[in-house]
N, C-alpha and C positions, 0 to 999 in steps of 0.2 A: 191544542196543548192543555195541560192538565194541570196550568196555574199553582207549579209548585203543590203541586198534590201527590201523596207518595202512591202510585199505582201498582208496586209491586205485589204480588201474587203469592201465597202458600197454603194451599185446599187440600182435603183430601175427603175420597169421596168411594161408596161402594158402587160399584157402575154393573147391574143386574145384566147386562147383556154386552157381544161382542160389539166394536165400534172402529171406524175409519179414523184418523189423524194424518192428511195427506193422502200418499199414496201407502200407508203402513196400516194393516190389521191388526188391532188390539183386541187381545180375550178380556171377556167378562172379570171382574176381579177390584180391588183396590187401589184407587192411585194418587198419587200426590202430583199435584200440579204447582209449578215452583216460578217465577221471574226468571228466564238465563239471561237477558239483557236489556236494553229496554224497549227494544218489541218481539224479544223473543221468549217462548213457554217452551219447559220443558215436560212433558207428561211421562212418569213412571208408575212400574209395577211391579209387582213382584220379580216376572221374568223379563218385562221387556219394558224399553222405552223409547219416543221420540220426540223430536226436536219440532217445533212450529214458528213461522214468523206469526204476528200478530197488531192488531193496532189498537190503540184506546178506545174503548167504549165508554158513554155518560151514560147514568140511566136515569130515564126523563120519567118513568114511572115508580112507585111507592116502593115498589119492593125493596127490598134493604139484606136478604138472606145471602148465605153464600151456595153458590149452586154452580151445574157445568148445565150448559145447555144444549142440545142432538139436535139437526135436522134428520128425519127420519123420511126414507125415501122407500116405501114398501117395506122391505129387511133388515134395510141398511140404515145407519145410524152413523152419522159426520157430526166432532165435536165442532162447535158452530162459536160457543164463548165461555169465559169462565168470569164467575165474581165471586168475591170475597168479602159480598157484604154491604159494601159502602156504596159512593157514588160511583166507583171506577170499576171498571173490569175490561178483562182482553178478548176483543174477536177477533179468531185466526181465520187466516186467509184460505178462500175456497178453494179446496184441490179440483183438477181437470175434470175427477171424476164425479165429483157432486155439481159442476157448472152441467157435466153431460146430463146425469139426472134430472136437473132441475128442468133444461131445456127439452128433453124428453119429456117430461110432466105435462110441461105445458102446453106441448102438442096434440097429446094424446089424451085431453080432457072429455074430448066426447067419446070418448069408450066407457061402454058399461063397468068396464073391472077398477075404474081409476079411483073408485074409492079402496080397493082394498089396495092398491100399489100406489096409493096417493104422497101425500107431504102432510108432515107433521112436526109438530115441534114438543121436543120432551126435555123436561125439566128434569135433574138429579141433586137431593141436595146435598151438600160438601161440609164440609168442617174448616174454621180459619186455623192455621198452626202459625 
């Protein structure tokens, strides 16, 4: 629990490339990512938006900026968490299709290509509103 800490969510961020949210493709473009309840995110865009569960994150390192963060799977880019600066932020729950990845990844470490279709983690930064 978040000891009476207000953990609500309002970022918006320019996201340079296409990204997963669940099972839903989001284009490249602007988005606001908002609290809808208290472990739900809502991410919008211009044309499209969706819904995510999510849980409390602490952050146990310095950083203090508000940012969304991508696990990056080869192409593919899964919103992974979002902050807004302080000590709190939300990590959304992994979709079916990034556990597949992942677990693919790790199988297939001894293949020469698995650095270019490897895992990565990519930081965007956000704006608090």
């Amino acid at each position: 629990s978040a000891n009476g800490q207000s953990t609500s969510i309002l970022v918006t961020a320019d996201i340079p490339f296409d990204f997963i949210v669940g099972d839903k493709t989001l284009p490249s473009g602007e988005y606001t990512v908002r609290s809808a309840s208290s472990n739900g995110l809502k991410i919008s865009g211009e044309e499209s938006f969706v819904m995510r569960l999510s849980n409390l994150a602490v952050e146990t390192s310095k950083k203090r900026n508000a940012r969304l963060v991508f696990h990056r799977y080869g192409q593919q880019y899964f919103l992974a968490e979002v902050w807004s600066g302080d000590h709190y932020g939300r990590q959304l729950l992994q979709s079916k299709k990034e556990r597949y990845l992942r677990h693919e990844l790790a199988s297939n470490t001894s293949k020469s290509d698995s650095a270019k279709a490897g895992y990565e983690i990519v930081e965007v930064v956000a704006q608090v509103r």
